[in-house]
Backbone bond lengths (Angstrom), bond angles and torsions (degrees), N, CA, C in turn:
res aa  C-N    CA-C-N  psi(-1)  N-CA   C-N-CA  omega(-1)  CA-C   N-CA-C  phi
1 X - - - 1.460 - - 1.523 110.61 -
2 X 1.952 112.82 150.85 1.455 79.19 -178.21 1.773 108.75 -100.69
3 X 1.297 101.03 -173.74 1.357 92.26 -177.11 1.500 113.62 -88.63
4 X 1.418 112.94 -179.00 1.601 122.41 -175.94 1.576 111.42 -114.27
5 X 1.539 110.39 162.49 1.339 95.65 -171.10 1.445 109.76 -113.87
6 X 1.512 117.83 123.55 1.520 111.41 -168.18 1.749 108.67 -86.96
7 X 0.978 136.57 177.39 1.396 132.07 -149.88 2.159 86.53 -168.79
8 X 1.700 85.01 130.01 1.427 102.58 -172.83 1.331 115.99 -126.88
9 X 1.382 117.12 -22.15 2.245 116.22 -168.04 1.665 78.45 167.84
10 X 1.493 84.97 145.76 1.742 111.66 176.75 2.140 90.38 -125.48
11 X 1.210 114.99 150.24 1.018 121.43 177.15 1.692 106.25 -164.21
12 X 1.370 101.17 -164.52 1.754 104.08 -176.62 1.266 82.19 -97.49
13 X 1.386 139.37 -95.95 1.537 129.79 -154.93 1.386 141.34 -62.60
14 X 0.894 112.43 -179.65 1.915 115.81 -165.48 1.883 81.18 -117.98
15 X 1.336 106.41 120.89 1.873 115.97 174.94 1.367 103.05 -131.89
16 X 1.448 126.76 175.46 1.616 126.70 -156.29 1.518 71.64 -100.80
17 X 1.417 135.92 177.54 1.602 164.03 -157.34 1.509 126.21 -156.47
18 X 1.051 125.67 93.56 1.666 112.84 145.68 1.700 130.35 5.69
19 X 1.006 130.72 133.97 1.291 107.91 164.19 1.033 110.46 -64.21
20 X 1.631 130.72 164.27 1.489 162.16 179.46 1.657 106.71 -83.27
21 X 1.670 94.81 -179.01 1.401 115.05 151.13 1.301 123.73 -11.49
22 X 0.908 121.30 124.71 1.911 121.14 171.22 1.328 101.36 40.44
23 X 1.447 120.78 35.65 1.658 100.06 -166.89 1.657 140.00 102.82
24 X 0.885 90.72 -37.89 1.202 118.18 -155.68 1.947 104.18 -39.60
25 X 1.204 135.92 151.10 1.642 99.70 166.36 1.486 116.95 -80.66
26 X 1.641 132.53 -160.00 1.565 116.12 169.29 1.364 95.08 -139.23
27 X 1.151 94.03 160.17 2.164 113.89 -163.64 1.421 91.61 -129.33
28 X 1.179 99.76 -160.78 1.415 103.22 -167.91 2.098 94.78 -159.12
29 X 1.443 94.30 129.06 1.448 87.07 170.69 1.784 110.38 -138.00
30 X 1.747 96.45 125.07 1.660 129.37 178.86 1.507 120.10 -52.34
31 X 1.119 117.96 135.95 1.288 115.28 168.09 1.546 104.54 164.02
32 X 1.496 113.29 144.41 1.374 144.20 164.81 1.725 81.33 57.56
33 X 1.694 129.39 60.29 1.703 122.22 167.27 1.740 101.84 65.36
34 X 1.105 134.28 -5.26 1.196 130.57 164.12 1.182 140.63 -112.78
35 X 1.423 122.55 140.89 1.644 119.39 -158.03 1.717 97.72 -102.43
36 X 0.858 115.33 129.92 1.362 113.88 157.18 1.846 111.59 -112.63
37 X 1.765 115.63 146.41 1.191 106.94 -167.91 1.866 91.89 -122.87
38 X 1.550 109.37 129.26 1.127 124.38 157.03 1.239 140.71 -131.85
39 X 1.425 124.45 -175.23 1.746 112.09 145.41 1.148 117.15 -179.03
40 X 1.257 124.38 161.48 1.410 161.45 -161.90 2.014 98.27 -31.91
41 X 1.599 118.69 109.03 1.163 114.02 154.75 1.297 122.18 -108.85
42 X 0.940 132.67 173.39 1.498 125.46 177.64 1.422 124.20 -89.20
43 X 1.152 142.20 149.56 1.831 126.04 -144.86 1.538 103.74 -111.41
44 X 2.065 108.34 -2.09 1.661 108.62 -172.74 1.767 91.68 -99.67
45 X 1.643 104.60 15.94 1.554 107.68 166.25 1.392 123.59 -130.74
46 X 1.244 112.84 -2.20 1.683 129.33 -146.65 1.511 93.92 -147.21
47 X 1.407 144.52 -2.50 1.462 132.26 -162.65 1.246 85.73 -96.21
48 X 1.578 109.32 167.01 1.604 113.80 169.91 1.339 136.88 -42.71
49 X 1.621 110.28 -42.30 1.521 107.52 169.38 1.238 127.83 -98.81
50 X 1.862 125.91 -10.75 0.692 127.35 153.05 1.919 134.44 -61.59
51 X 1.846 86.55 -8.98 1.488 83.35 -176.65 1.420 106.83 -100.38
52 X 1.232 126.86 -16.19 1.648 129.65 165.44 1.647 105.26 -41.11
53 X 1.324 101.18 -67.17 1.536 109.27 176.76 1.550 114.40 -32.45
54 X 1.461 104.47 -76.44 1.502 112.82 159.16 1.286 134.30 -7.32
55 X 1.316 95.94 -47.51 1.668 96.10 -159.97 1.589 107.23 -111.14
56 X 1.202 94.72 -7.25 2.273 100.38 145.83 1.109 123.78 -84.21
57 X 1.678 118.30 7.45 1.664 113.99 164.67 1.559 95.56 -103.05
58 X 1.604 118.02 135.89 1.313 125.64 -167.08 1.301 108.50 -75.20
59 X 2.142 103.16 -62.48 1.523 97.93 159.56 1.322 136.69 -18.46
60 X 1.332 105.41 -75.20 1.746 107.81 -176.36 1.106 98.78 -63.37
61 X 1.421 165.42 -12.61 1.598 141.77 -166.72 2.060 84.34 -101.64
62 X 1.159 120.82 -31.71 1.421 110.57 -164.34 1.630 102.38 -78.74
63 X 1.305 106.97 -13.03 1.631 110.64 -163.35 1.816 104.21 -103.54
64 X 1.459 90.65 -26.04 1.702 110.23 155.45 1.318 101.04 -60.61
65 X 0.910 111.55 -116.90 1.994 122.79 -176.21 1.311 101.72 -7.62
66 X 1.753 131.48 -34.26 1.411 107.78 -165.61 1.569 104.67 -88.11
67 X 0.924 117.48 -35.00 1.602 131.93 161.33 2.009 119.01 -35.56
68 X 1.475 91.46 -43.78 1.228 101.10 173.77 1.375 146.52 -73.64
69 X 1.759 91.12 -41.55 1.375 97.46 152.22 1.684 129.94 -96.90
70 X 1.126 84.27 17.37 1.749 101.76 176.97 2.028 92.72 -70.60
71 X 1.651 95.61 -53.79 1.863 83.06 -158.68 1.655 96.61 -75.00
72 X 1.859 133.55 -31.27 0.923 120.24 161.18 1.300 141.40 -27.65
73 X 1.213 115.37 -65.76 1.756 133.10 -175.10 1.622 89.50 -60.00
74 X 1.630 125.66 -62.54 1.134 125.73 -173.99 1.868 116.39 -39.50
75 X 1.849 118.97 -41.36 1.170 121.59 -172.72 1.298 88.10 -88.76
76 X 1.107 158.01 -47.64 2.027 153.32 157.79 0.782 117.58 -15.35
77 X 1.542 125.52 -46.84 1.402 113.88 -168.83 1.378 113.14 -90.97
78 X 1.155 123.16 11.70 1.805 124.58 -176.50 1.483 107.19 -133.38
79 X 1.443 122.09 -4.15 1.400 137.15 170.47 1.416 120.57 173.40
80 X 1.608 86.45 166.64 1.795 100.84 -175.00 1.392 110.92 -43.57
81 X 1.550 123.65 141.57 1.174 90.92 173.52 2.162 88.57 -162.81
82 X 1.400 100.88 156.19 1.790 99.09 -167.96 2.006 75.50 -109.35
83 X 0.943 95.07 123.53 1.629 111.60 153.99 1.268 104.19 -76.20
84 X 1.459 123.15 134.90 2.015 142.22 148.03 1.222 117.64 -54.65
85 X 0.867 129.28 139.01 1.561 128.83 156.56 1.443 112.34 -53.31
86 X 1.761 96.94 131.93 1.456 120.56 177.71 1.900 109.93 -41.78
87 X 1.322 94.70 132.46 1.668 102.55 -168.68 1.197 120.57 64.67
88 X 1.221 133.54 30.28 1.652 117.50 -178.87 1.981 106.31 -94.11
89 X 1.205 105.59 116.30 1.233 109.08 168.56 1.768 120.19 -123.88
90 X 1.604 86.40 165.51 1.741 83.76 -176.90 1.529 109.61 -138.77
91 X 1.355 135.44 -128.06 1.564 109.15 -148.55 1.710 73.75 -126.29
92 X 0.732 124.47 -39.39 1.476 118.74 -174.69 1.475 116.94 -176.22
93 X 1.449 130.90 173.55 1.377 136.35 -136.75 1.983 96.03 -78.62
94 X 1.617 109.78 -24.27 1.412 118.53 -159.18 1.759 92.05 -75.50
95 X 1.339 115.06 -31.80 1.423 114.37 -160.66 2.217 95.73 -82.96
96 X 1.231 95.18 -49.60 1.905 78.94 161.93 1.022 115.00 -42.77
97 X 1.383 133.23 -57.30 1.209 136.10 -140.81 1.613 97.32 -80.02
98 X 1.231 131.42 -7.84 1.614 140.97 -166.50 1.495 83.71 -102.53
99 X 1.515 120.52 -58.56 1.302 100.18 -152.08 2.270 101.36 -81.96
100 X 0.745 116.64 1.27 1.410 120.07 154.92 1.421 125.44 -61.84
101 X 1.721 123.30 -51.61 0.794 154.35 159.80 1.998 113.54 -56.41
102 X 0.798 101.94 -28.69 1.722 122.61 178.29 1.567 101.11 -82.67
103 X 1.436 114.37 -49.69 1.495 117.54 -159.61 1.129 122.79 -128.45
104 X 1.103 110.34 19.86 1.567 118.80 -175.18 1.643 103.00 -44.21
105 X 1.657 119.33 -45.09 1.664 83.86 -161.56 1.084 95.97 -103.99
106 X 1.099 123.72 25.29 1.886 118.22 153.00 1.509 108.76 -77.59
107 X 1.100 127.15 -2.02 1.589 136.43 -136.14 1.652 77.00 -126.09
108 X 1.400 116.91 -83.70 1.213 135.24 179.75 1.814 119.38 -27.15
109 X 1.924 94.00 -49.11 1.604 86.01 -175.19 1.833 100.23 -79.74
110 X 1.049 121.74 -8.53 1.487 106.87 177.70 1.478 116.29 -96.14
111 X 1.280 123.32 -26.95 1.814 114.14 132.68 0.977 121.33 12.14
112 X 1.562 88.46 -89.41 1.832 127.19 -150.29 1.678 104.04 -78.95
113 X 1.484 117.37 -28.66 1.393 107.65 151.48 1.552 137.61 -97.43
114 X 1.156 112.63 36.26 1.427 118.06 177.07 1.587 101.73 -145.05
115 X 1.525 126.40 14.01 1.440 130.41 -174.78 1.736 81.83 -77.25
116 X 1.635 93.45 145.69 1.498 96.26 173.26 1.378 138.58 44.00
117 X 1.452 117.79 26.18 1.603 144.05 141.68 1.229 119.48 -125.40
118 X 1.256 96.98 171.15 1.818 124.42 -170.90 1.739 101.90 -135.10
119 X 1.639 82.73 158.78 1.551 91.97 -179.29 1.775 110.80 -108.58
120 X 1.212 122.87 113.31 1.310 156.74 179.40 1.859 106.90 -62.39
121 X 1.095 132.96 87.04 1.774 120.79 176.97 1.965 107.71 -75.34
122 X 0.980 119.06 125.51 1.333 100.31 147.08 1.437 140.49 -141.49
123 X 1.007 151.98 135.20 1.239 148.09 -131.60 1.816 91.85 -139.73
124 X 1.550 106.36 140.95 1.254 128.80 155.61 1.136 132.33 -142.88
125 X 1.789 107.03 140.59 1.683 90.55 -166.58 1.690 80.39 -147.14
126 X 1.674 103.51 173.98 1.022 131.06 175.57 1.057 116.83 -153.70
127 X 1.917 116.25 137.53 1.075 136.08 167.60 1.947 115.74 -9.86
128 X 1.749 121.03 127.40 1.527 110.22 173.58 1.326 110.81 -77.35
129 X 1.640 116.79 166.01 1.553 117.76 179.98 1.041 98.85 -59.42
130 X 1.879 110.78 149.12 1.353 114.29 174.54 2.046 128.16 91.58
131 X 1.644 87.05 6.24 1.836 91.61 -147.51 1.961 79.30 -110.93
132 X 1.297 122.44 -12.99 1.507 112.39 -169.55 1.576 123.19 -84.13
133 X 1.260 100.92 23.94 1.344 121.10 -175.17 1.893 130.70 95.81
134 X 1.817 97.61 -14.81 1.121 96.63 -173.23 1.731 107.90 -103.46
135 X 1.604 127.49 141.71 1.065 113.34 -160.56 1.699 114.94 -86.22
136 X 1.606 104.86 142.38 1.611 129.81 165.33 1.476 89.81 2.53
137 X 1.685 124.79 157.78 1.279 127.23 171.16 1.377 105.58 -96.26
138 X 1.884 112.94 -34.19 1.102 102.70 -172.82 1.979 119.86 -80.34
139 X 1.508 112.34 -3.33 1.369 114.29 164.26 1.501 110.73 -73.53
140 X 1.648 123.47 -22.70 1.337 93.95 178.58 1.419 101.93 -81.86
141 X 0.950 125.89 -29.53 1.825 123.59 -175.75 1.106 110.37 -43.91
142 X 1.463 128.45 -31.16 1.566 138.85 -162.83 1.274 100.95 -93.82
143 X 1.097 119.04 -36.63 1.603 122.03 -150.77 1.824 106.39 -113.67
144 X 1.138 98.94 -119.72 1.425 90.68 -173.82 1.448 117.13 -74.42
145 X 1.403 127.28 -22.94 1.456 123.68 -155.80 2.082 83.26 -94.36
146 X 0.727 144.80 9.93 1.443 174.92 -158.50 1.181 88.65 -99.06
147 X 1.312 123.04 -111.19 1.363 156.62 -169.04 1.832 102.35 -32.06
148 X 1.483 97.80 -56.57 1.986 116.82 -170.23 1.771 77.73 -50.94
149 X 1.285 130.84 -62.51 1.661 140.00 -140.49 1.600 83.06 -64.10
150 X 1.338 136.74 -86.47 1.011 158.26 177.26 1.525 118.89 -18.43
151 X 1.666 98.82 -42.22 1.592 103.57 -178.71 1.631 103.08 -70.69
152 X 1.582 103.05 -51.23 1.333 116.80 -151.65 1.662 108.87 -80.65
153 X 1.829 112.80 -7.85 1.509 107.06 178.94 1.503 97.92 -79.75
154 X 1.369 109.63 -40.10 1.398 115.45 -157.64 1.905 88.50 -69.37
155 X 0.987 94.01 -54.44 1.942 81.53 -166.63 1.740 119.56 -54.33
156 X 1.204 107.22 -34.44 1.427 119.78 156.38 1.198 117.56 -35.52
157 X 1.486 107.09 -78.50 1.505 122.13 -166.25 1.687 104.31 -51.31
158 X 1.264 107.18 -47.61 2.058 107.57 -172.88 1.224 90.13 -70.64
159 X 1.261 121.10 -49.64 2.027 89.90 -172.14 1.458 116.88 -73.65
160 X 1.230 102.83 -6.39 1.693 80.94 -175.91 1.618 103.83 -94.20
161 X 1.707 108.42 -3.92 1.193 97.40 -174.58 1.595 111.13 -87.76
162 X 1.708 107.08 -21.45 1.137 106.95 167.71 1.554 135.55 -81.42
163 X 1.059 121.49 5.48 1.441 139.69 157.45 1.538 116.90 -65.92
164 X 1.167 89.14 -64.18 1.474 118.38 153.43 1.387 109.65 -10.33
165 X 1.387 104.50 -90.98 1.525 121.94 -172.72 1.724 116.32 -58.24
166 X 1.669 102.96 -13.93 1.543 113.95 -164.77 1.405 92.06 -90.91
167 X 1.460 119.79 -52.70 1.016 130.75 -167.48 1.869 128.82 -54.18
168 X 1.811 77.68 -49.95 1.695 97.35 -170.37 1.751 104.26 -111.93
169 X 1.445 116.46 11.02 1.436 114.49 166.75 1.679 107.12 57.61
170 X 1.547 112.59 59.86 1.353 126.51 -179.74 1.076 118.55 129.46
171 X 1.646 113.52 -54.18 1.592 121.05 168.76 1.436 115.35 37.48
172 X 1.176 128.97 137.21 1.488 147.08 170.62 1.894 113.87 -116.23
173 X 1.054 94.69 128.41 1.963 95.71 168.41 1.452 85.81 -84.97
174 X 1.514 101.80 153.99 1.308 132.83 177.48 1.456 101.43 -72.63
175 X 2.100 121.99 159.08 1.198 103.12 176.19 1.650 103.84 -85.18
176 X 1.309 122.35 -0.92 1.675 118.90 -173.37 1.450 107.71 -74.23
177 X 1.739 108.33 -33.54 1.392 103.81 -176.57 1.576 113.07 -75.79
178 X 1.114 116.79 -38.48 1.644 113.92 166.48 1.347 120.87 -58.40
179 X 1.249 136.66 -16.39 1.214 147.42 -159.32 1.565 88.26 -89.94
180 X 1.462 126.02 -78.16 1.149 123.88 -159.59 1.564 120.82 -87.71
181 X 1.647 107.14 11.78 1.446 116.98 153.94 1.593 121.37 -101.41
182 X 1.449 104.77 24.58 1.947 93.90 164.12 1.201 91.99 -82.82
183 X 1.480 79.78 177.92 1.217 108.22 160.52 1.828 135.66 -96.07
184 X 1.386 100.36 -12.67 1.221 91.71 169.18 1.564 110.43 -93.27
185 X 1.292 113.54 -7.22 2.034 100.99 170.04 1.308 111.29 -90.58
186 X 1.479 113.14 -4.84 1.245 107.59 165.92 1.740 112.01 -70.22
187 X 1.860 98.14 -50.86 2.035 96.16 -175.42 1.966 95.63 -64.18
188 X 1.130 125.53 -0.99 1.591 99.74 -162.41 1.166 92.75 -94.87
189 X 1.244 145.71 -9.94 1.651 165.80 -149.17 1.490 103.34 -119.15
190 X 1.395 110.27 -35.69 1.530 97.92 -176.46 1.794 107.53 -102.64
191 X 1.423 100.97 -9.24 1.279 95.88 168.66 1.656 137.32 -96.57
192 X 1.527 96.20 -6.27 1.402 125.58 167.73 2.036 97.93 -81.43
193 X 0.812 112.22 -65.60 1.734 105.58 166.13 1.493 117.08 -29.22
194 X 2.172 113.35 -47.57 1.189 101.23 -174.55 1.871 99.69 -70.26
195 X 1.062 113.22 -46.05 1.131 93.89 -169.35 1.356 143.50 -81.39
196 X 1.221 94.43 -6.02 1.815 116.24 150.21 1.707 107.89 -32.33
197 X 1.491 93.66 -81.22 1.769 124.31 166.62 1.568 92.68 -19.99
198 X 1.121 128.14 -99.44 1.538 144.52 -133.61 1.625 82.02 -65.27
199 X 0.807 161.47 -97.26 1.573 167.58 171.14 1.421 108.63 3.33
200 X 1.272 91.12 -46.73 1.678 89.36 -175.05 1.720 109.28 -74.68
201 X 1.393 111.28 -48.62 1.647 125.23 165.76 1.481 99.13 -51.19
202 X 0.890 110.25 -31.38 2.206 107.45 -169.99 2.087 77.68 -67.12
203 X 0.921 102.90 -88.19 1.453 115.11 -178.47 1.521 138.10 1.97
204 X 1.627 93.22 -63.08 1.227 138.48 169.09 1.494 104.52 -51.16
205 X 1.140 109.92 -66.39 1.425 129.06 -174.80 1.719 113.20 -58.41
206 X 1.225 121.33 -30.16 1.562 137.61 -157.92 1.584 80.14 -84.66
207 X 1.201 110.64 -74.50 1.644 120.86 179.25 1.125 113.29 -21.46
208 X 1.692 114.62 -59.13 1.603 118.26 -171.93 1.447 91.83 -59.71
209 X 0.994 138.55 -77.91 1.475 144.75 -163.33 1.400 110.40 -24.25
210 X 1.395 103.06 -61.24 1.814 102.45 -172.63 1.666 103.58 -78.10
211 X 1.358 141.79 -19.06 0.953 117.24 133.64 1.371 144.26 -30.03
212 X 1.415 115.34 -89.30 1.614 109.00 144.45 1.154 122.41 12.29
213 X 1.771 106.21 -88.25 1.281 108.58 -167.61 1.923 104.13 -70.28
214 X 0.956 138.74 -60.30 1.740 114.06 -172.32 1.509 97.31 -60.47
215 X 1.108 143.84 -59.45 1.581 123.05 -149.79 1.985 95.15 -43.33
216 X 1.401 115.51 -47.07 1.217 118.13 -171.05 1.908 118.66 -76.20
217 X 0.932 98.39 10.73 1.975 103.23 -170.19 1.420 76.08 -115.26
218 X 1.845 138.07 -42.15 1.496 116.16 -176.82 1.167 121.66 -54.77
219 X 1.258 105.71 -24.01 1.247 88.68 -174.29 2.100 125.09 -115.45
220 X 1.709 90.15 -9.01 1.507 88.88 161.09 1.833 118.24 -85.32
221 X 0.985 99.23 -165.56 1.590 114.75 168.96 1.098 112.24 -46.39
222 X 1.447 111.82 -88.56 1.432 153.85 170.23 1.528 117.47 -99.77
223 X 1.763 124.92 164.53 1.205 114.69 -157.10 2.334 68.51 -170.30
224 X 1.398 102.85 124.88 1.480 121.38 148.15 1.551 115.09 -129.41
225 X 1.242 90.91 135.83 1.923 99.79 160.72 1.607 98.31 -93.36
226 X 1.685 87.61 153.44 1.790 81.10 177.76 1.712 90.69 -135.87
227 X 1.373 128.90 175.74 1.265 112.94 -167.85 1.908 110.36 -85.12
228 X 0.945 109.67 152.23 1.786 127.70 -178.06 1.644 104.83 -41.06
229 X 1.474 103.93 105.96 1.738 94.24 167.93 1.367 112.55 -51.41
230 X 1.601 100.64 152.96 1.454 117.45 -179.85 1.907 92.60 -81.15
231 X 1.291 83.68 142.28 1.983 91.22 -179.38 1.537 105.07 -49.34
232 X 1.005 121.02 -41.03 1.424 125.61 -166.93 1.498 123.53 -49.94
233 X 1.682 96.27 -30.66 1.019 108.81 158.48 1.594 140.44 -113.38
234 X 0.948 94.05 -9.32 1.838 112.71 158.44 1.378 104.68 -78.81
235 X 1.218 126.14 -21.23 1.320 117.04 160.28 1.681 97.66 67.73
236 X 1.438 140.05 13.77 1.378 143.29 109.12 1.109 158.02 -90.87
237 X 1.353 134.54 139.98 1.451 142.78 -168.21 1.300 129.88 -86.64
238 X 1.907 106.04 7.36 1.330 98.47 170.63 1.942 102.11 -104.99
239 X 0.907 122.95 -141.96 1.873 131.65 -136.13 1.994 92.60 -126.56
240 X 1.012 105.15 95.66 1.300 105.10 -176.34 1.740 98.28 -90.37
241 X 1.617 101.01 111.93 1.312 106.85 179.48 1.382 119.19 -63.77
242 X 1.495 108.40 -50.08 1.549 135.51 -167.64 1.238 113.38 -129.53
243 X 1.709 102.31 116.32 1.517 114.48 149.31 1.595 122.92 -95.33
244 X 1.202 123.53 89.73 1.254 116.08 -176.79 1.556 130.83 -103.85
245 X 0.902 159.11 144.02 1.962 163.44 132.79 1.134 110.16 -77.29
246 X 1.460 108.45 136.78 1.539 111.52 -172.96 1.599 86.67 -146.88
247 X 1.277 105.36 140.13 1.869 124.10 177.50 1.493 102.08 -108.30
248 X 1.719 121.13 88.88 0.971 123.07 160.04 1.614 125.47 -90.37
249 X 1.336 119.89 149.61 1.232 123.59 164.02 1.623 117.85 -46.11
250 X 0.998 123.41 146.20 1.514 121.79 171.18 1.159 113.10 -53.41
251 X 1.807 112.12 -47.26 1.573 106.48 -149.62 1.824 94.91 -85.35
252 X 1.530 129.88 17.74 1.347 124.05 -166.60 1.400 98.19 -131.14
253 X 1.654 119.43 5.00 1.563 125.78 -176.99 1.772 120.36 -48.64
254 X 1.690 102.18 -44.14 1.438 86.11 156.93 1.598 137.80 -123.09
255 X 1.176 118.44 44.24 0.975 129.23 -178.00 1.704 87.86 -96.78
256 X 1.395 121.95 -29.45 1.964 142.01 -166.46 1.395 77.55 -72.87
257 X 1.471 128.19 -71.12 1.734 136.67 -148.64 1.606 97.63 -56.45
258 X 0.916 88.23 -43.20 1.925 112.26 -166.72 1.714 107.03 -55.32
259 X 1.049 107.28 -52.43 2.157 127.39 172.01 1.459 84.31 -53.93
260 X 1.439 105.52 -91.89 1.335 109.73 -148.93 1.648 112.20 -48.34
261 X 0.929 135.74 -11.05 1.773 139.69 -167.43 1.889 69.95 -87.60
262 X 0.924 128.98 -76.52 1.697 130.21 -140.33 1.376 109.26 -74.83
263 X 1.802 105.43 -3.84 1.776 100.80 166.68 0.658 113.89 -77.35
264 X 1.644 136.52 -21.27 1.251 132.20 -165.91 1.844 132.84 -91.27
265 X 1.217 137.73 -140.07 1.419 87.81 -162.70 1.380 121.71 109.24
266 X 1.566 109.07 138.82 1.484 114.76 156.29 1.677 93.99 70.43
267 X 0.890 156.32 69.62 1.240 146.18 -152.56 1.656 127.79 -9.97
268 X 1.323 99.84 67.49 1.637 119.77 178.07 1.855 103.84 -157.72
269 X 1.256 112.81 104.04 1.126 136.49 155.74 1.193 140.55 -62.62
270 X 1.424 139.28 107.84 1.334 140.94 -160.22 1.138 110.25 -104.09
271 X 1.854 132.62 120.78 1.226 111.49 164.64 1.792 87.30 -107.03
272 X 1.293 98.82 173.76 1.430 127.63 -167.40 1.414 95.05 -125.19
273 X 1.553 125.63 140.72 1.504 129.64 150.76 1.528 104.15 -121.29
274 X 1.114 102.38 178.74 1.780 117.24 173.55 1.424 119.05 110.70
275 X 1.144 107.68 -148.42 1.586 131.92 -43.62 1.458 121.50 -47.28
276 X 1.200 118.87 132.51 1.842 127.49 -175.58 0.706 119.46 -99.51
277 X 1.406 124.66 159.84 1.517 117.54 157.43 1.811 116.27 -61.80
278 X 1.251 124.29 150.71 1.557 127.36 -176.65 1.030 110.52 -48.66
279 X 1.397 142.10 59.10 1.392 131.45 -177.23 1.462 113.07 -64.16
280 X 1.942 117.04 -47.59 1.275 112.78 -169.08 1.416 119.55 -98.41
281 X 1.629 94.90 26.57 1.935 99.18 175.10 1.816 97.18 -126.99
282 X 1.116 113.46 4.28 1.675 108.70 178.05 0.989 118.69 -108.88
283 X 1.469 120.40 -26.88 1.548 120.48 -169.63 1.487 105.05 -68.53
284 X 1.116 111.54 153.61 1.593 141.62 -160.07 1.397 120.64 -151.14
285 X 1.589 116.70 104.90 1.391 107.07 160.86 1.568 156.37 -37.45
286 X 1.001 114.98 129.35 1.991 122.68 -159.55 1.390 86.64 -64.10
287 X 1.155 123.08 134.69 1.526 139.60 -178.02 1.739 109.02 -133.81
């Protein structure tokens, strides 16, 4: 079978490369003043349905991606350069060379805005309700603070009804006073409180975020949110407020490091990655 041609960063120059994919070595293919650098995968791994399959084995997509930005970062660090989206392949080296020739100044204006910046990640998260040591409101409702409500309406209510009866020779409790000594309007009251609470912290929290994110887009280039890793793969269990990319200039890299350390705080933690190559200001749809 023959093979397919995988496609990694388009830039102005022709630079030596890393090996690729599975190995593979990387070339470089010309057109319309632009280099694009790829190479040769095999299509009983890379064809359309073989790559669905593919890309439900975790290994190979993680050993993919590392491959990928292996020849990326490598063409980044010696020039401008728009990284492709992970896995994009096409039928062979002639059909890049069309879509270069097709798009040059789509190619060109994303160049010309990423010459002399980097891409900045930053992520913030904070502790979930319930995680600061003191327990959920609605487990005590269930559990013991439950039971205390339950013991103590009912014991209330009979003595006061029996005073009552001692007192006033028959006596009746009111139905208002029984009403607001169960126990279940007590949990429906304390669980309307929790969720008052959590809404308002949901809230609270949204706020910090879009803070975050503009104080930090003022002052780079560009500024994307991207959506909240799933824990599974953040490989944490607290509340990741903010996924952010920011395209800063080089010469403003830490004055950028410098913000983001001082947003954080107040129980919201900032990690910082980078600097990258422009991954989330270059990519461009297959047309």
């Amino acid at each position: 079978m023959t093979d397919l041609t995988y496609l990694y960063a388009v830039a102005r120059d022709r630079l030596p490369c890393p090996s690729g994919v599975a190995g593979a070595p990387v070339r470089t293919v010309t057109g319309a003043g632009l280099v694009a650098y790829v190479s040769s995968v095999p299509v009983e791994r890379f064809g359309e349905e073989p790559l669905r399959r593919s890309l439900e084995d975790l290994d190979w997509l993680a050993e993919t991606a590392r491959a990928h930005h292996r020849v990326v970062d490598a063409v980044a660090a010696a020039t401008t350069t728009a990284p492709v989206r992970l896995v994009t392949v096409y039928a062979d080296d002639a059909q890049v060379a069309e879509l270069l020739e097709r798009r040059a100044a789509s190619f060109a204006d994303v160049l010309t805005q990423v010459t002399g910046r980097r891409e900045w990640g930053v992520k913030a998260y904070t502790s979930p309700p319930g995680a600061s040591g003191q327990p959920d409101s609605d487990a005590g409702t269930s559990g013991t603070s439950g039971t205390s409500g339950a013991s103590g309406a009912s014991g209330a209510s009979g003595a006061s009804g029996a005073s009552g009866e001692k007192r006033g020779g028959g006596g009746r409790v009111c139905a208002g006073d029984g009403q607001t000594s169960r126990p279940g309007t007590a949990y429906l009251q304390r669980r309307r409180a929790t969720l008052r609470g959590r809404e308002q912290a949901r809230r609270q929290a949204l706020q910090r975020a879009d803070h975050i994110h503009r104080a930090l887009t003022a002052l780079a280039a560009a500024g994307r949110r991207h959506r909240p890793q799933d824990p599974r793969l953040s490989g944490r269990t607290d509340v990741m407020l903010l996924n952010g990319a920011y395209l800063v200039d080089e010469s403003r890299a830490e004055e950028f490091t410098t913000l983001a350390g001082r947003l954080g705080g107040d129980g919201v933690e900032i990690r910082l990655t980078g600097p990258w190559a422009p991954y989330s200001f270059t990519v461009m749809e297959r047309s």
